[in-house]
N, C-alpha and C positions, 0 to 999 in steps of 0.2 A: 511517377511511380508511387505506389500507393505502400504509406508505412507499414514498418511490419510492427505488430502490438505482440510484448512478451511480458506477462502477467509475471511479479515479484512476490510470492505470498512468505508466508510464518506467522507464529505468533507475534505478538507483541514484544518488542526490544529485541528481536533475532537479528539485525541489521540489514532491515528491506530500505529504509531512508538512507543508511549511510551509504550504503554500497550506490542506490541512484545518484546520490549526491557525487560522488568519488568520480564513477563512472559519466558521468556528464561535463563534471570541470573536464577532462580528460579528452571526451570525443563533443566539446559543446555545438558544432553542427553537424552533426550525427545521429547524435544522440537524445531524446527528448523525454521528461518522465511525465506524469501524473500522479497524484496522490489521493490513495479512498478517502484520508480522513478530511479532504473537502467536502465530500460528498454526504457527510454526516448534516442530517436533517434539524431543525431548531429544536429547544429544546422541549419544548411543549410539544413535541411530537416524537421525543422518544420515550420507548414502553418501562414501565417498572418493575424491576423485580425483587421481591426483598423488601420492598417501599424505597429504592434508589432509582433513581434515572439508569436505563441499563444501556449503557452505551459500544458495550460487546454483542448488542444481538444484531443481526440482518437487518432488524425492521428501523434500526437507527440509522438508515442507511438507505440516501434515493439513489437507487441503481440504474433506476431510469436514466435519470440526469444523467448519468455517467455512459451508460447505452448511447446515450444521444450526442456526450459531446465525444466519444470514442466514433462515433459514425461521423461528424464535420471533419474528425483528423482525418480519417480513411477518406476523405473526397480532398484532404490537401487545404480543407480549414482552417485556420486558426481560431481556439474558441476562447473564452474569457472566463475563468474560475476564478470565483470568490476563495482565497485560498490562504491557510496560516503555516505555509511551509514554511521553516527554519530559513530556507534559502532563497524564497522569494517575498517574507514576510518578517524579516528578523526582529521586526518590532511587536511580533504577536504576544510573546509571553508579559509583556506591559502591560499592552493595551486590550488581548483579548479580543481585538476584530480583525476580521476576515478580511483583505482588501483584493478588489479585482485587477487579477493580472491577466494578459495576454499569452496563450502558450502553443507556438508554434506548431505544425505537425514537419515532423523529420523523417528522415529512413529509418529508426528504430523508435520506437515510444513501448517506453518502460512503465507498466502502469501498478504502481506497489501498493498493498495494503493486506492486513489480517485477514480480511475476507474476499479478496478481488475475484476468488473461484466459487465464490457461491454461487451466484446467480447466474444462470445457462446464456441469459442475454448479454452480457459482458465474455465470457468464457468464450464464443464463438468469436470474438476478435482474436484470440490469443494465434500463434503458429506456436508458441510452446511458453512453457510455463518453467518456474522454477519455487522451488519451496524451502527456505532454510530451515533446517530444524536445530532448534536447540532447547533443552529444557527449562523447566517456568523459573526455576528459584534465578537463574541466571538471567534469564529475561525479564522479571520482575524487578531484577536491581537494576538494569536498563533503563524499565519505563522511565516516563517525565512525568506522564498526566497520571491521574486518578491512583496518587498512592498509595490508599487511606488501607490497611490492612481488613478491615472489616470486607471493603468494596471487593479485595483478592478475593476473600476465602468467600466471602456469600454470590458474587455476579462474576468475575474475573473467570476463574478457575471451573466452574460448570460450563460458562458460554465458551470457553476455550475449547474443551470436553464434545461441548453437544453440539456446534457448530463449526467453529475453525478447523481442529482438527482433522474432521472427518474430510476438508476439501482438500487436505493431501492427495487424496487420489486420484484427483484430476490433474498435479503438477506431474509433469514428463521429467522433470530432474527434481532429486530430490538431495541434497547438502547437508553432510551434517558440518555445523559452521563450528559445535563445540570447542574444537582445536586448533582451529583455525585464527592466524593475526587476520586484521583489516585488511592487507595486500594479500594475504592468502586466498579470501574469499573473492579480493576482485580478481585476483589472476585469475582463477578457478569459474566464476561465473564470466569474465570477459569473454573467455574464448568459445560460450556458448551463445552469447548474445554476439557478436560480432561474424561469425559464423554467416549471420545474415544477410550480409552489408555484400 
């Protein structure tokens, strides 16, 4: 049986890691995620803006790879991502490398990230999408990466604006997680994702 893939979008710190994270120890063969910000390109190959590495636009971003290992899942592949998830790489924020893991294809694969609805060639795997919304100030004190105030208000806060945002309208569910505790949102997005199974 061929996974079903449901695209986890928001900004930045709206809880698209935690809730895969949550929801996985929970349903762990069931359940499978992916993360875009593997998918972030070296750094001499992302674009600048401002004179910063802009690491909010699209083009930081090989979608292909992702196209491609999102199709080995759908044929019951398992592929191997170079990856600094918190949960498959707990040693990243040390050491700053990527290490190659193995990740299985299951009956659901969650695949999260700022911009997972950009790109038409990833979106066509989805059967449905979801989108947390929550506002920046509260999402900013979230982040972990790329503090630095200047980076907010010059690259952060436009590429939010000119590109994230706008791929709300591709998610089929849209959350506002504002009010919501940690178990709220997985109550709330469980029963849309499992729905599948």
């Amino acid at each position: 049986m061929k996974p079903v893939f449901i695209g986890i979008a928001g900004g930045t710190g709206s809880g698209k890691s935690t809730f895969c994270t949550a929801i996985h120890d929970k349903y762990p063969d069931t359940v499978g995620f992916v993360h875009l910000d593997d998918y972030f390109k070296p750094s001499t190959e992302v674009p600048k803006f401002e004179g910063m590495e802009n690491w909010d636009h699209p083009d930081a971003l090989d979608f292909n790879k992702l196209a491609q290992n999102l199709s080995e899942l759908t044929q019951g592949k398992s592929v191997i991502i170079n990856t600094k998830s918190g949960r498959f790489n707990p040693d990243f924020p040390n050491t700053g490398k990527r290490i190659p893991i193995e990740f299985l294809s299951k009956p659901i694969m969650l695949v999260e990230g700022f911009l997972v609805l950009w790109d038409k060639k990833v979106r066509v795997f989805f059967t449905t999408s979801i989108w947390f919304d929550l506002e920046h100030n509260t999402r900013w004190a979230r982040r972990v990466w790329f503090k630095g105030p200047i980076y907010e208000e010059k690259v952060l806060i436009p590429m939010h604006k000119k590109f994230v945002e706008p791929t709300k309208q591709y998610a089929e569910h849209v959350i506002d997680v504002s009010n919501l505790t940690k178990e709220q949102v997985l109550e709330k997005v469980e029963k849309i994702v499992l729905a599948f199974l």
